[in-house]
Residue frames relative to the residue before (quaternion, step in Angstrom):
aa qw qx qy qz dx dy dz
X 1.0000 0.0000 0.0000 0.0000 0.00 0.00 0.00
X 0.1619 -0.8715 0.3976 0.2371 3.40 -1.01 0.42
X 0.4494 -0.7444 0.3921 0.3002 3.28 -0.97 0.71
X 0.0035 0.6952 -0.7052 -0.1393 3.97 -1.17 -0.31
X 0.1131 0.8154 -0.4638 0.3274 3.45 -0.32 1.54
X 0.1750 -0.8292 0.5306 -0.0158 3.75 -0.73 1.52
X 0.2102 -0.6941 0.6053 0.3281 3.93 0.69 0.89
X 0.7781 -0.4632 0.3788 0.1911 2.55 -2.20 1.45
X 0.6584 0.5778 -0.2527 0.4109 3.39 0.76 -1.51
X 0.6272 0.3517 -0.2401 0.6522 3.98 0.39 -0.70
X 0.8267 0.1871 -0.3745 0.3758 3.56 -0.34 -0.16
X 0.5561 0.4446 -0.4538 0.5358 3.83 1.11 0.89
X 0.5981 0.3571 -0.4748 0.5379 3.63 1.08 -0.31
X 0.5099 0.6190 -0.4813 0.3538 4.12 0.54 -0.17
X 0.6931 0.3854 -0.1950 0.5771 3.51 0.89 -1.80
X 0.6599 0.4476 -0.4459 0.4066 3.79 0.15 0.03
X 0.5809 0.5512 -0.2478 0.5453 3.18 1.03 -0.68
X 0.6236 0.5842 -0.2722 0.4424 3.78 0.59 -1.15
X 0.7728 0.4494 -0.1461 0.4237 2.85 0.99 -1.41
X 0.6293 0.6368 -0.2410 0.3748 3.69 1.26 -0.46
X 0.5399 0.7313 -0.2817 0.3074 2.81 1.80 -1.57
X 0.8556 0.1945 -0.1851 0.4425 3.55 -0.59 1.21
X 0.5396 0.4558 -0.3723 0.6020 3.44 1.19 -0.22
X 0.7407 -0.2462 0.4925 0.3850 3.25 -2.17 0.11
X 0.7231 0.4592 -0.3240 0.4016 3.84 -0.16 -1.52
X 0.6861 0.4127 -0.5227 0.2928 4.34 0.35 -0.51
X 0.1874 -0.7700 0.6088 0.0368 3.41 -1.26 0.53
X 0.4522 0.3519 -0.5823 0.5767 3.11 0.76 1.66
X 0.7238 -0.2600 0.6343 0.0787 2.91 -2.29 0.40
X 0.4562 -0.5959 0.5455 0.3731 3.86 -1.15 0.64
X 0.8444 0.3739 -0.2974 0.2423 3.01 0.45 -0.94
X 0.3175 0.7667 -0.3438 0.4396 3.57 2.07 0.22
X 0.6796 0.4771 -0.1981 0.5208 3.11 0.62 -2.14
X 0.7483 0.4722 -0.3493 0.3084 4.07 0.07 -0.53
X 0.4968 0.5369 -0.3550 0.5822 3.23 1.82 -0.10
X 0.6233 0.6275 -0.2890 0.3665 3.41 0.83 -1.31
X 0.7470 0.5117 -0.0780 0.4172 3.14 1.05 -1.33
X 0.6482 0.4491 -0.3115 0.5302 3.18 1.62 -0.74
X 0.5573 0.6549 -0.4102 0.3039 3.50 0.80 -0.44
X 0.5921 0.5506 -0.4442 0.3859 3.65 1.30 -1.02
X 0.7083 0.5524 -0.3794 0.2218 3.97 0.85 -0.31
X 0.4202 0.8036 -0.2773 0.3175 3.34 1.81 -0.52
X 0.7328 0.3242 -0.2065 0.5615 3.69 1.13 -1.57
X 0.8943 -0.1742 0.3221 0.2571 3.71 -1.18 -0.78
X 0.6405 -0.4948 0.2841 0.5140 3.63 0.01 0.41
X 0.1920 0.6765 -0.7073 0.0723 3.93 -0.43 0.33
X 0.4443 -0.5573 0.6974 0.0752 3.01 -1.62 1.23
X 0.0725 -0.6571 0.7489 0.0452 3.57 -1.31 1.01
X 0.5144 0.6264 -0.5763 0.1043 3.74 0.43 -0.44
X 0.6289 0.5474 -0.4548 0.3131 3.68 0.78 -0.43
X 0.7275 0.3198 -0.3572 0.4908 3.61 1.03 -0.05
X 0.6834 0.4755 -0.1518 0.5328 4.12 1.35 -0.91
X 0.3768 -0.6582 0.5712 0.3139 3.67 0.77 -0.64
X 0.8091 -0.0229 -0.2282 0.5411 3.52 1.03 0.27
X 0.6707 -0.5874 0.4250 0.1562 3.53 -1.67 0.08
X 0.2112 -0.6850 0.6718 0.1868 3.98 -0.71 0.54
X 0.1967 0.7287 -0.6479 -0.1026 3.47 -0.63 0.16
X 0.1314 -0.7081 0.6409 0.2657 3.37 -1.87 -0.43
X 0.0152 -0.6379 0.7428 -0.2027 4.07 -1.11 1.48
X 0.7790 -0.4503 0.1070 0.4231 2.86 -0.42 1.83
X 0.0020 -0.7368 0.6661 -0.1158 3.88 0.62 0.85
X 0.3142 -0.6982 0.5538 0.3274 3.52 -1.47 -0.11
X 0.5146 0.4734 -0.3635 0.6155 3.12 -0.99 1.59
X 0.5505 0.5744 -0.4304 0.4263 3.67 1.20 -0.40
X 0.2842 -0.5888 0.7502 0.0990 3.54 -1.43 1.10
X 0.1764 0.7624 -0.6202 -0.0536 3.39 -1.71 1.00
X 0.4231 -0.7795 0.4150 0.2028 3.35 -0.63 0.71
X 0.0054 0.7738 -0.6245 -0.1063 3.39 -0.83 0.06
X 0.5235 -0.6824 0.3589 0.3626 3.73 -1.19 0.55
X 0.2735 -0.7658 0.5797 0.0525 3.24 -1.00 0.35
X 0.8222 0.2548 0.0109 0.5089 3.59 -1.17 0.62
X 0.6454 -0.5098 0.4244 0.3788 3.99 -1.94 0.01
X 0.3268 -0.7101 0.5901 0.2016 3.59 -1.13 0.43
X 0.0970 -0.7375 0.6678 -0.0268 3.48 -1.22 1.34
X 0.2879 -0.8736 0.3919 -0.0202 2.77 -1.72 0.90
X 0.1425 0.9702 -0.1959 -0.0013 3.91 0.17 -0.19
X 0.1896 -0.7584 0.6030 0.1591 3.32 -0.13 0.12
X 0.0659 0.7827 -0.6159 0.0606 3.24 -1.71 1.53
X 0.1230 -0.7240 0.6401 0.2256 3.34 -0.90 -0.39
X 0.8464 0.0057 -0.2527 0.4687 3.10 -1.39 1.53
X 0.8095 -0.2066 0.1915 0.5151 3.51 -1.43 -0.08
X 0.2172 0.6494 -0.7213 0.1040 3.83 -0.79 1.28
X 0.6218 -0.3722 0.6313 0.2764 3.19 -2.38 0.68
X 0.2130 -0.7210 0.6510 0.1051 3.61 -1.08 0.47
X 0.0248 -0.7879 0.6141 0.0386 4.22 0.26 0.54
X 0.2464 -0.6830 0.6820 -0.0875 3.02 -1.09 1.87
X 0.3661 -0.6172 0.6471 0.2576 3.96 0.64 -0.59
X 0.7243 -0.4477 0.2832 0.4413 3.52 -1.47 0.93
X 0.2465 -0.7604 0.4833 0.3570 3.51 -1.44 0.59
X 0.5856 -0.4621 0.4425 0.4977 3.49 -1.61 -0.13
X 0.5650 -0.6814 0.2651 0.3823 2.94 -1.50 1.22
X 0.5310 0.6152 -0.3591 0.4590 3.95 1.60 -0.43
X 0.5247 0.5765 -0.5554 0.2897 3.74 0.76 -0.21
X 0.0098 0.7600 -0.6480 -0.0476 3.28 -1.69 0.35
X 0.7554 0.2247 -0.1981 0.5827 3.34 1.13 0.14
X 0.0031 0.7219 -0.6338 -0.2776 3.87 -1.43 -0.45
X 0.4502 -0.6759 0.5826 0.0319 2.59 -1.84 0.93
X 0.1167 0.8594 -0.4928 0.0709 3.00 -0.63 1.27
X 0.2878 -0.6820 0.6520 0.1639 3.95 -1.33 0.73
X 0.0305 0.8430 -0.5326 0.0697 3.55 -0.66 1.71
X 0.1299 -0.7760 0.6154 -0.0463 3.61 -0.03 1.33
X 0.0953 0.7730 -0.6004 0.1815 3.38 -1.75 1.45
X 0.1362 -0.8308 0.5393 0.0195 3.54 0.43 0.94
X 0.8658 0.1815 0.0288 0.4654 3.82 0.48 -0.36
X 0.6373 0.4440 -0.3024 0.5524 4.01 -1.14 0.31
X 0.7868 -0.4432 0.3948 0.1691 3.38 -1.80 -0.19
X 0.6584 -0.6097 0.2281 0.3779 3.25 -0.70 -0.10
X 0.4338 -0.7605 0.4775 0.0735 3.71 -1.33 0.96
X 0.0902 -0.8078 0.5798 0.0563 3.65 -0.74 1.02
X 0.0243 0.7939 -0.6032 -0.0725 3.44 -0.86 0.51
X 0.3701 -0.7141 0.4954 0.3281 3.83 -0.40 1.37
X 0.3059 -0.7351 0.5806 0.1700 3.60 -1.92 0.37
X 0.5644 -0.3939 0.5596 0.4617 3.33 -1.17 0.04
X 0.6533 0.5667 -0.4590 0.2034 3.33 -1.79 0.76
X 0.6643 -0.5044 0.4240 0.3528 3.54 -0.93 -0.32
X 0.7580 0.2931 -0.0628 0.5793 3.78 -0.60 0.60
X 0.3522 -0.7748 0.4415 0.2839 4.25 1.36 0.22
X 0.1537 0.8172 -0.5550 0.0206 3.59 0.42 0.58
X 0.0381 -0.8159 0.5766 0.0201 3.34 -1.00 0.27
X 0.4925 -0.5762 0.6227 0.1942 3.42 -1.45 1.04
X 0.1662 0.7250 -0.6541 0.1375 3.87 -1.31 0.67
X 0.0092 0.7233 -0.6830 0.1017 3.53 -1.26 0.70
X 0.4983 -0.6617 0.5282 0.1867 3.00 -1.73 0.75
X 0.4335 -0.7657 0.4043 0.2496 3.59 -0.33 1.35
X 0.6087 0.5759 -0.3421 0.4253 3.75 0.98 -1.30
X 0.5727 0.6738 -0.3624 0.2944 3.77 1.53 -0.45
X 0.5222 -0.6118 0.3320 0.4927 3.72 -0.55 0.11
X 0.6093 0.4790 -0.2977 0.5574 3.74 1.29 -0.97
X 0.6100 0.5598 -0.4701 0.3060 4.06 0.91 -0.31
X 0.5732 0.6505 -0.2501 0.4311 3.39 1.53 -0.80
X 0.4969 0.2167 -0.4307 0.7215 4.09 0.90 -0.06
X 0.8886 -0.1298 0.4363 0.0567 1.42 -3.08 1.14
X 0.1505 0.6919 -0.7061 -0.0012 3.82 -0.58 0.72
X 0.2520 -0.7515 0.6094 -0.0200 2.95 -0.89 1.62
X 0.1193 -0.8056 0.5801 -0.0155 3.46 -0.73 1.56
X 0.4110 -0.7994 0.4238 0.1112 3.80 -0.93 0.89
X 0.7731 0.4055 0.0493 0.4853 2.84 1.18 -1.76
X 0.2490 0.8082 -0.5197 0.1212 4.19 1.26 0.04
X 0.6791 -0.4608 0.4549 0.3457 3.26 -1.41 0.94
X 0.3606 -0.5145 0.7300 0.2690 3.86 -1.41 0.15
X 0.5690 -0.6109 0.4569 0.3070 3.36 -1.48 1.16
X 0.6089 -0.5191 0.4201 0.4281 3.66 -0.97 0.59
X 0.5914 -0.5531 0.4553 0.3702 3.75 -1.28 1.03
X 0.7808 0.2995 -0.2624 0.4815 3.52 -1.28 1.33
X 0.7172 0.1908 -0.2251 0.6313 3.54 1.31 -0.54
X 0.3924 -0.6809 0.6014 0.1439 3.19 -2.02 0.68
X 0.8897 0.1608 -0.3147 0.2890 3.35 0.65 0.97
X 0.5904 -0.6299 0.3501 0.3634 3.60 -1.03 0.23
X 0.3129 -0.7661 0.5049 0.2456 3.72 -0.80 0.77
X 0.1910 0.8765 -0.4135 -0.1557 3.49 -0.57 0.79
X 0.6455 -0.7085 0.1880 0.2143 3.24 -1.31 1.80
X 0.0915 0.8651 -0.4931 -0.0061 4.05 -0.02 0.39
X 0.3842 -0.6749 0.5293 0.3416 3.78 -0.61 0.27
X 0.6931 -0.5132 0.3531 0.3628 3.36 -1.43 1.52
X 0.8712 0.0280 -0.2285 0.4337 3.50 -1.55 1.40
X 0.2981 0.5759 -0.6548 0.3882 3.80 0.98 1.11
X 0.1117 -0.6812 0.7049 0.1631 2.77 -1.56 0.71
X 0.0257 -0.8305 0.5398 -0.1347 3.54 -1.11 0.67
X 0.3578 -0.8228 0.4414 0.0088 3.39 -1.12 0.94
X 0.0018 -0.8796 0.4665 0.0928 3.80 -0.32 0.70
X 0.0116 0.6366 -0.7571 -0.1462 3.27 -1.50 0.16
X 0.2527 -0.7647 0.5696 -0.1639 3.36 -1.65 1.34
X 0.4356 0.6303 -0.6080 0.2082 3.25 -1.00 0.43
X 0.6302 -0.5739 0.4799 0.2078 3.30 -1.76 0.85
X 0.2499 -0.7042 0.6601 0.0775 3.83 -1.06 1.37
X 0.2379 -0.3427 0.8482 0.3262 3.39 -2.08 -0.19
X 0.1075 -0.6709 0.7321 0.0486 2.76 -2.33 0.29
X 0.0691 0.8709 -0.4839 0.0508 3.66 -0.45 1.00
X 0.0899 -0.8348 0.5425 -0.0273 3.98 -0.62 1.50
X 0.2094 -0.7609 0.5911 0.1666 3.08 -0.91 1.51
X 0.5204 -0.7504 0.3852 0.1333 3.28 -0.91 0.62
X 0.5786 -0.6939 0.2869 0.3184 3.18 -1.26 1.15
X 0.7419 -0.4150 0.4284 0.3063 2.88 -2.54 1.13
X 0.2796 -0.6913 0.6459 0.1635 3.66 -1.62 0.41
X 0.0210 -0.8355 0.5190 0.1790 3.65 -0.17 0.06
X 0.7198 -0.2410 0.2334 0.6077 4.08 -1.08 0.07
X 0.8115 0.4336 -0.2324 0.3154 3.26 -0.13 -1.35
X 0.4511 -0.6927 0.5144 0.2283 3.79 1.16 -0.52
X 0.2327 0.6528 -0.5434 0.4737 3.08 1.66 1.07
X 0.0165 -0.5769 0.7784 0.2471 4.22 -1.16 -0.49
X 0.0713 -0.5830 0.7981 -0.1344 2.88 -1.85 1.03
X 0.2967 0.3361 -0.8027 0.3933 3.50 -1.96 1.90
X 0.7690 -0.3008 0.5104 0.2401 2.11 -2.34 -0.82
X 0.5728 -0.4159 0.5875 0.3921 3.86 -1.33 0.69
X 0.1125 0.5695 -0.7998 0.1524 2.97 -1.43 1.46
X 0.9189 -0.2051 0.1748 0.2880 3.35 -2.02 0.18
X 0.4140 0.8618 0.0585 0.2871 2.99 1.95 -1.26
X 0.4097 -0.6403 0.5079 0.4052 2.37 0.77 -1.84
X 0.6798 -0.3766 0.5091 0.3700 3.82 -1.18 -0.17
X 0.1017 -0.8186 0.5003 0.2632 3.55 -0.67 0.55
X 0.6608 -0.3643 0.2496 0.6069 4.20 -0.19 -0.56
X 0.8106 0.1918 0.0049 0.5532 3.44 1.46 -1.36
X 0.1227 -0.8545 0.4978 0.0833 3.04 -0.25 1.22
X 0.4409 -0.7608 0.3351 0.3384 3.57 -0.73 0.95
X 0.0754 0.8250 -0.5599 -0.0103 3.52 -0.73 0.70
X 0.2772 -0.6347 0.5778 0.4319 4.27 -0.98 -0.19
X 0.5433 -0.6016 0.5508 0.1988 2.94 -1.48 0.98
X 0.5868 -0.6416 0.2845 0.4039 3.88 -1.01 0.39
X 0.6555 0.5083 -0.3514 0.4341 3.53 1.67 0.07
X 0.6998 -0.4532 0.2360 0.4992 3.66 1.72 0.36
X 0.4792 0.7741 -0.2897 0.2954 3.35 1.29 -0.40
X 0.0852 -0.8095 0.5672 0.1252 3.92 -0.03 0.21
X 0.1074 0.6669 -0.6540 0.3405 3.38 -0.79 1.69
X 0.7197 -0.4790 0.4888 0.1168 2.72 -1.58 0.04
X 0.0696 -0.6696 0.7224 0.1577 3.97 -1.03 0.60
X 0.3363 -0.8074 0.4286 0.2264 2.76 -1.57 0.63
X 0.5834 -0.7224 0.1913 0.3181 3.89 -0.34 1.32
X 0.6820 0.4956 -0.2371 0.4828 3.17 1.44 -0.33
X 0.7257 0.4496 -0.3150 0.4146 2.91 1.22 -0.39
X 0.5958 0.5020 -0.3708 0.5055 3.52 1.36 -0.03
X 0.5254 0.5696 -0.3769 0.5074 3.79 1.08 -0.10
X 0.5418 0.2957 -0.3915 0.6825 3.88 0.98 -0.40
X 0.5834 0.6323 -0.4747 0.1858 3.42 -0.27 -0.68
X 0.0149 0.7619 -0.6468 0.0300 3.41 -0.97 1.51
X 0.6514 0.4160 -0.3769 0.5104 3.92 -1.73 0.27
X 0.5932 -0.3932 0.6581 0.2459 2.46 -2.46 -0.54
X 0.3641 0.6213 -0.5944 0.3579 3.91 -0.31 1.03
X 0.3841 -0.7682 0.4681 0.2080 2.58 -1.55 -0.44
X 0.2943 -0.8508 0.3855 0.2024 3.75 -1.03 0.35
X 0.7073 -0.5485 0.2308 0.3817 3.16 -1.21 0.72
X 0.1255 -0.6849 0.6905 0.1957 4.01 -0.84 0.05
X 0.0944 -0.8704 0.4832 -0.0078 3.41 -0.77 1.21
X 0.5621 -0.5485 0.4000 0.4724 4.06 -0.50 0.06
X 0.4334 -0.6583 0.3712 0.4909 3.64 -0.64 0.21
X 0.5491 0.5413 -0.5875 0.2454 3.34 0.19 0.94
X 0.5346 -0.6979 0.3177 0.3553 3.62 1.50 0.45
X 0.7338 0.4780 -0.2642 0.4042 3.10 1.06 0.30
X 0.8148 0.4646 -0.1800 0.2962 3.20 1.10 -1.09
X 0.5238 -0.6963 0.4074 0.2737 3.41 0.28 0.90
X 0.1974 -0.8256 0.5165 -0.1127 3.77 -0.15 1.23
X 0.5722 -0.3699 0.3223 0.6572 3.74 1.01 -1.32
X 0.6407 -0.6046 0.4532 0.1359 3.26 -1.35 -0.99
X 0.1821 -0.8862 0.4037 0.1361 3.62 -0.17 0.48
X 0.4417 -0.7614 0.4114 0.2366 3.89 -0.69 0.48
X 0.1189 -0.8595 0.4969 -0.0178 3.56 -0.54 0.71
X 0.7102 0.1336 -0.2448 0.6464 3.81 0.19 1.55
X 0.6880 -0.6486 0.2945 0.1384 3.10 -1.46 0.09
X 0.6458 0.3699 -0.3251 0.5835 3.90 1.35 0.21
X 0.2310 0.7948 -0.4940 0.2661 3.79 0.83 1.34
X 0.4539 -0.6736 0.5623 0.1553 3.24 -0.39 0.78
């Protein structure tokens, strides 16, 4: 079966962020927040209207990445910095998938798949560190080794479930103009990024225009032809 799926952890640093955008309190850069923002399209539908008045989503968008499992599932329970042992991968794996639970202790890193080692981390003692963070995209163990190392501060304790994914992105729409429009994938950012507009509408924001984008307003949501006007989208946090 396949999954489409945005760990908990990224899609609360998104809505905090969402919510900052334009005030004193954000602590990215324009050009930070537009990554930030693209990222909410990568995992599974997530509603933002309770903090934006409106919603990014992703249903088969072009550009969508889905995973599917792959291979035996392992499990474990550690405390502080532990190897995770996955056993040889399949030769089709490209990602791991993993279910990390912490109720207590410091914070937890878990490397990703991508360019540049990125990684996904949260503070367990938090209220959102305690659920099940449910990661899609983990790093493949390093060539020659069969597992993944994950990073925890001395006397976390922490649980794992594991197992090796495929991962497959269809690629983004072109329109007349030689704009692309989906969803943020490995890729990159496309020109249009899919979002729903605050009157229900699914369309598109446009990526440049939310990188200039300053305050608390709002922006257009457009058809994927980058032009037509569709509805609108909210930017900060006292949007109606």
């Amino acid at each position: 079966m396949n999954t489409r799926t945005l760990d908990p952890v990224r899609a609360a640093s998104i809505e905090q962020e969402l919510m900052a955008i334009g005030t004193p309190a954000s602590r990215l850069q324009r050009r930070a927040r537009r990554a930030r923002v693209a990222t909410i399209a990568v995992g599974s539908v997530l509603l933002a209207g309770a903090l934006t008045g409106g919603a990014i989503v992703l249903s088969n968008l072009p550009g969508e990445t889905t995973v599917a499992p792959l291979g035996d599932i392992v499990t474990g329970s550690f405390t502080g910095t532990a190897d995770v042992e996955l056993g040889d991968p399949p030769a089709d794996a490209a990602v791991v998938i993993l279910d990390v639970t912490c109720t207590e202790g410091g914070v937890i890193s878990v490397p990703l798949a991508g360019d540049g080692s990125p990684r996904v981390e949260w503070d367990c003692s938090d209220p959102i560190g305690k659920d099940t963070i449910h990661i899609s995209d983990g790093r493949l163990p390093a060539e020659g080794t069969t597992f993944v190392t994950v990073t925890a501060d001395p006397g976390t304790d922490w649980t794992v479930t594991a197992q090796y994914g495929t991962s497959a992105t269809t690629p983004w729409g072109v329109n007349a103009k030689g704009q692309t429009y989906g969803v943020p994938n490995a890729d990159g950012v496309p020109d249009l990024m899919a979002a729903v507009a605050t009157n229900g509408r699914q369309g598109y924001i446009l990526d440049k225009e939310l990188t200039a984008f300053e305050g608390e307003e709002f922006i257009n949501v457009y058809a994927s032809d980058g032009e037509t006007v569709i509805g609108r989208f909210p930017i900060g946090d006292d949007q109606e």
